[in-house]
Short mmCIF file of the C-alpha atoms (twelve columns), coordinates in Angstrom:
data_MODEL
# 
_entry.id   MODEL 
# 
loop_
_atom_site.group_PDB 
_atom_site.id 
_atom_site.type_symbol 
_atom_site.label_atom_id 
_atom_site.label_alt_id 
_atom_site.label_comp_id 
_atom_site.label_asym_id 
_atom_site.label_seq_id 
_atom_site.Cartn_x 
_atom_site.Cartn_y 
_atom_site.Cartn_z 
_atom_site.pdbx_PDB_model_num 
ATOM 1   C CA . UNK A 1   -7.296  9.790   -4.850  1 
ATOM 2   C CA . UNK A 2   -5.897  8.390   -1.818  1 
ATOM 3   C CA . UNK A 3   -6.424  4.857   -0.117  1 
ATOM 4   C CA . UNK A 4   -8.569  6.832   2.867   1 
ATOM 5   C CA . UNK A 5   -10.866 8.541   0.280   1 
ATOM 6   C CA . UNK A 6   -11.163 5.694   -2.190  1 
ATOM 7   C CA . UNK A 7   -12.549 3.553   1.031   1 
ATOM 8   C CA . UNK A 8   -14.622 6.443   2.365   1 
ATOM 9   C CA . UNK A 9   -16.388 6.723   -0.962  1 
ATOM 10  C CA . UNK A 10  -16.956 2.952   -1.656  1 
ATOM 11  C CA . UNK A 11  -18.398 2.489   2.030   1 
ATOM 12  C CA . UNK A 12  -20.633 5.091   1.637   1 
ATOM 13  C CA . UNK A 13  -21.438 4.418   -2.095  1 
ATOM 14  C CA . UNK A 14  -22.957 0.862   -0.712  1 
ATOM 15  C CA . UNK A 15  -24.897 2.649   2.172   1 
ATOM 16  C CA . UNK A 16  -22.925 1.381   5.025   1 
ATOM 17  C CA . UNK A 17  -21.792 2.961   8.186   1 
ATOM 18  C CA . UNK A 18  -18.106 2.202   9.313   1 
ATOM 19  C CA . UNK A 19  -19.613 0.047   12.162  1 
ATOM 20  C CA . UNK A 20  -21.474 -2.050  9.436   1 
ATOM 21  C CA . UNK A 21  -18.730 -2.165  7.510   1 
ATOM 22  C CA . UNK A 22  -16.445 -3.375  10.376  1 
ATOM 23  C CA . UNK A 23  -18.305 -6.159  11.269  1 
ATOM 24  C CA . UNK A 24  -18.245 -7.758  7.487   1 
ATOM 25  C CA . UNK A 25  -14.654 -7.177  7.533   1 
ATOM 26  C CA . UNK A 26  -14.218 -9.156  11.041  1 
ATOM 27  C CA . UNK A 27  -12.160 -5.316  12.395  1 
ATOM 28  C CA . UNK A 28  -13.012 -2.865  14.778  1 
ATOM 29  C CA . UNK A 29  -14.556 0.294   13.681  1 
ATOM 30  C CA . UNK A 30  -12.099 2.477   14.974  1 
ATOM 31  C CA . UNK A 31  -10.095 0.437   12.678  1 
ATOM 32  C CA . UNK A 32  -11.886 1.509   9.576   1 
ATOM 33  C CA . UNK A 33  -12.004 5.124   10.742  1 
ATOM 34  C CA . UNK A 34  -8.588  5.595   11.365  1 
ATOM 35  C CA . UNK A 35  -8.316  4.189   7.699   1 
ATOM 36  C CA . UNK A 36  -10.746 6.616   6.340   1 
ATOM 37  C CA . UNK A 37  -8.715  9.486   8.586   1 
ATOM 38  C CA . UNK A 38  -5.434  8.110   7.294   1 
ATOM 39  C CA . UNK A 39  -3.741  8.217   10.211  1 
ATOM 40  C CA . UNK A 40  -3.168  4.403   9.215   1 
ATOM 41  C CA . UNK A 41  -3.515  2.014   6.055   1 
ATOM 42  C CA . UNK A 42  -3.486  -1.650  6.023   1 
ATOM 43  C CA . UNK A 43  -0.245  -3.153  6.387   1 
ATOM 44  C CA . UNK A 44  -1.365  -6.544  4.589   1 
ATOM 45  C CA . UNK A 45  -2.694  -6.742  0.776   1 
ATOM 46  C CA . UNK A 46  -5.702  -9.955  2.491   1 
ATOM 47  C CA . UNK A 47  -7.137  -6.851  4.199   1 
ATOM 48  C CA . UNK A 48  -7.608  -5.161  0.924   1 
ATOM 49  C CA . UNK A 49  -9.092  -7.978  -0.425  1 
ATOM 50  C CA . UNK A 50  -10.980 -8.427  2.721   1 
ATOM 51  C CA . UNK A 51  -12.574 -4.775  2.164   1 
ATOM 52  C CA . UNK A 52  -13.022 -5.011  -1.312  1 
ATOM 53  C CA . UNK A 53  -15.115 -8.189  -0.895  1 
ATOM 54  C CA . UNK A 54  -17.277 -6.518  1.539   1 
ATOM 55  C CA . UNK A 55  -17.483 -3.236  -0.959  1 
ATOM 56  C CA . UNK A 56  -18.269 -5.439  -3.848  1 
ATOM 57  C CA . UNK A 57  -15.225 -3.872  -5.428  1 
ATOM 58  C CA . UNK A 58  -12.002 -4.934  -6.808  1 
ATOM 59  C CA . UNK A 59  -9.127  -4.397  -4.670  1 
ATOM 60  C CA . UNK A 60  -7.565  -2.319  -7.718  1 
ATOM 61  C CA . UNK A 61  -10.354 0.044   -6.787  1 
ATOM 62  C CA . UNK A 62  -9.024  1.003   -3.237  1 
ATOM 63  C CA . UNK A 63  -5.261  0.807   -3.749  1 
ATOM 64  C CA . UNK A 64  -3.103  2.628   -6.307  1 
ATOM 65  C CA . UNK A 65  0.113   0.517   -7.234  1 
ATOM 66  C CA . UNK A 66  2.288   2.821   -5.129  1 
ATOM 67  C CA . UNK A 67  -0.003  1.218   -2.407  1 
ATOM 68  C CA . UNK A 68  0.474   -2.202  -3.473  1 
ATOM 69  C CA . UNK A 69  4.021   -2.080  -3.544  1 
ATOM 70  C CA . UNK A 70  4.452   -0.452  -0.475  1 
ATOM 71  C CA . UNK A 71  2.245   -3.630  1.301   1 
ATOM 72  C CA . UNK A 72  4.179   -5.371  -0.459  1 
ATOM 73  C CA . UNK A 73  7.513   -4.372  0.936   1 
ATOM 74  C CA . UNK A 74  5.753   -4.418  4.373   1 
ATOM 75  C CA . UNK A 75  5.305   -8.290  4.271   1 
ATOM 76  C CA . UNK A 76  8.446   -9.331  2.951   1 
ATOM 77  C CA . UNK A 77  10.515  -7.035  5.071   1 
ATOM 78  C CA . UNK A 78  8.529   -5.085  7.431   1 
ATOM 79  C CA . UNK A 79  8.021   -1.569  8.668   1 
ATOM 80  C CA . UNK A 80  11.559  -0.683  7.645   1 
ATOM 81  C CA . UNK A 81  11.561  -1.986  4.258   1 
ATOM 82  C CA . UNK A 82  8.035   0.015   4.103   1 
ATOM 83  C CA . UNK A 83  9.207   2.862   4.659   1 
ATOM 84  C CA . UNK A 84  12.223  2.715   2.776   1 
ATOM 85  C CA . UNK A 85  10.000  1.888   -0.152  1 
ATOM 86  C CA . UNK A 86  7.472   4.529   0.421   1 
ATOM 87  C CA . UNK A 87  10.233  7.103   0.760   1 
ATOM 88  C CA . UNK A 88  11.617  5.826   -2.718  1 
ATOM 89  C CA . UNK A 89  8.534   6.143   -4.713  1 
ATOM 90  C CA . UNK A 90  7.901   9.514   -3.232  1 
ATOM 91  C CA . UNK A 91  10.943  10.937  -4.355  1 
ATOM 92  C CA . UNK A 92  10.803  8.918   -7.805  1 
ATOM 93  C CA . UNK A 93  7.523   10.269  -8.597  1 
ATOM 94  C CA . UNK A 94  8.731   13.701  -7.262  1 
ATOM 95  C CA . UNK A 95  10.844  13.443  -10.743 1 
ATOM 96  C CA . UNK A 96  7.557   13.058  -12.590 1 
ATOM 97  C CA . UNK A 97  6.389   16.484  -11.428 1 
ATOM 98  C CA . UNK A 98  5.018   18.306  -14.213 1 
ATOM 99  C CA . UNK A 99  6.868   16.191  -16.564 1 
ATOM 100 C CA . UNK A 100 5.293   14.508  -19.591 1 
ATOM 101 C CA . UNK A 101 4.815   10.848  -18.454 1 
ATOM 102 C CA . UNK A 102 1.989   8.339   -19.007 1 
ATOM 103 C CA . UNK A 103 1.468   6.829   -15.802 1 
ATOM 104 C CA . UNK A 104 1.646   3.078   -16.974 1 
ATOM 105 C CA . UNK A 105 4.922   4.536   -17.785 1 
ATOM 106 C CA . UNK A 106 5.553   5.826   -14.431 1 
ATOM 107 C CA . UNK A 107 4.239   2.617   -13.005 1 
ATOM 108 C CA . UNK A 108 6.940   0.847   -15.384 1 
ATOM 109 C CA . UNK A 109 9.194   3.426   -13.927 1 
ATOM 110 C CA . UNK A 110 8.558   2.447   -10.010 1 
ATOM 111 C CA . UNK A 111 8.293   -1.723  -10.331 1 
ATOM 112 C CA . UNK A 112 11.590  -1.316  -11.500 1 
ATOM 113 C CA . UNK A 113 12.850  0.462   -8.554  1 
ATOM 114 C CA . UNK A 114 10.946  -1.496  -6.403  1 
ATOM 115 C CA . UNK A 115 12.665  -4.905  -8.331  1 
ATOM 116 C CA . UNK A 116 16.090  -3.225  -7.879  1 
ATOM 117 C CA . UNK A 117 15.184  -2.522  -4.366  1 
ATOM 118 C CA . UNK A 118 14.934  -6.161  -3.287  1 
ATOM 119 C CA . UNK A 119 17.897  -7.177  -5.384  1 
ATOM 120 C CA . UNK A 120 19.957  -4.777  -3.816  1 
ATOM 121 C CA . UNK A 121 18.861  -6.175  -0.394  1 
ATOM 122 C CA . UNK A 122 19.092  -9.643  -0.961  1 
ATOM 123 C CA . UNK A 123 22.840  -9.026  -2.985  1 
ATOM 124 C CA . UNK A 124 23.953  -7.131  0.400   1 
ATOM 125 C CA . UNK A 125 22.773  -10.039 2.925   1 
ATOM 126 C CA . UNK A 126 25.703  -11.642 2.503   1 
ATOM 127 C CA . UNK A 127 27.928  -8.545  3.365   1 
ATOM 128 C CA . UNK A 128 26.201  -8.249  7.088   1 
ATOM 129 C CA . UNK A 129 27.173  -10.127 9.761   1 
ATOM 130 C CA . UNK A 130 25.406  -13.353 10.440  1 
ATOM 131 C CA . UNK A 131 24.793  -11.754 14.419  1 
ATOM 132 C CA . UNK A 132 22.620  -8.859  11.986  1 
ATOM 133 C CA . UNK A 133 21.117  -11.636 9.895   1 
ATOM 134 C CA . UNK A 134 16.951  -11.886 10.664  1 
# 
C-alpha cells in the first residue's frame, strides 16, 4: 500500500476530514489532498511524524522503508539525490519480481544500496571541482 492510501485510510479511520486533519498538522488542506492524490509526498521524515501524531499512529504505519530512505536522501542531498535514490530502489526491487525473497531481506538488500549510494558520493567529492562543490 502506498504512502497516499496508507494516509487516506488512517484519516478517515479517525473520522477526520482533510481540512480537520490539516489544521492539527499546522498544513493546508490542499496539502493533504495532493498527498492523498499522490501527486506529491512529504519531502521531510518531521512531517511524517507530524501526521502520525495527529493519526495516533506510528510513522512506520504511513511510510514503507523505500519511503524512508527516499526522505532520507531528500534531506541530505536534495531533489537530485531523491530521485536518484528512488530510481535505484525501483530498479533494485524490479530484480525481486516474482523472485523468492523475504522482504526484511529485500529491505537488507536496499539499505545496502542506499549505504553504498552515499559512500560513493561522498568518495567522488573530492574528484569535482571545488567551483561544483555545494
Amino acid at each position: 500500500m502506498a504512502f497516499k492510501e496508507r494516509l487516506k485510510s488512517a484519516r478517515t479511520n479517525k473520522g477526520l476530514t482533510q481540512e480537520q486533519l490539516a489544521k492539527k498538522v499546522n498544513m493546508t488542506a490542499r496539502t493533504i489532498q495532493n498527498y492523498e492524490l499522490g501527486s506529491r509526498k512529504p519531502q521531510k521524515f518531521e512531517v511524517v511524524e507530524k501526521l502520525a501524531a495527529a493519526l495516533d499512529i506510528t510513522p512506520d504505519s504511513l511510510v514503507s522503508n523505500t519511503d524512508i530512505i527516499v526522505i532520507d536522501a531528500h534531506e541530505k542531498g536534495g531533489s537530485k539525490s531523491a530521485r536518484e535514490v528512488k530510481d535505484l530502489v525501483s530498479e533494485v526491487t524490479g530484480l525481486f519480481a516474482g523472485g523468492e525473497i523475504d522482504d526484511s531481506e529485500k529491505d537488507e538488500i536496499i539499505q545496502a544500496l542506499n549505504f553504498a549510494y552515499w559512500d560513493a558520493k561522498k568518495k567522488n567529492k573530492k574528484y569535482t571541482p571545488k567551483k561544483y562543490q555545494k
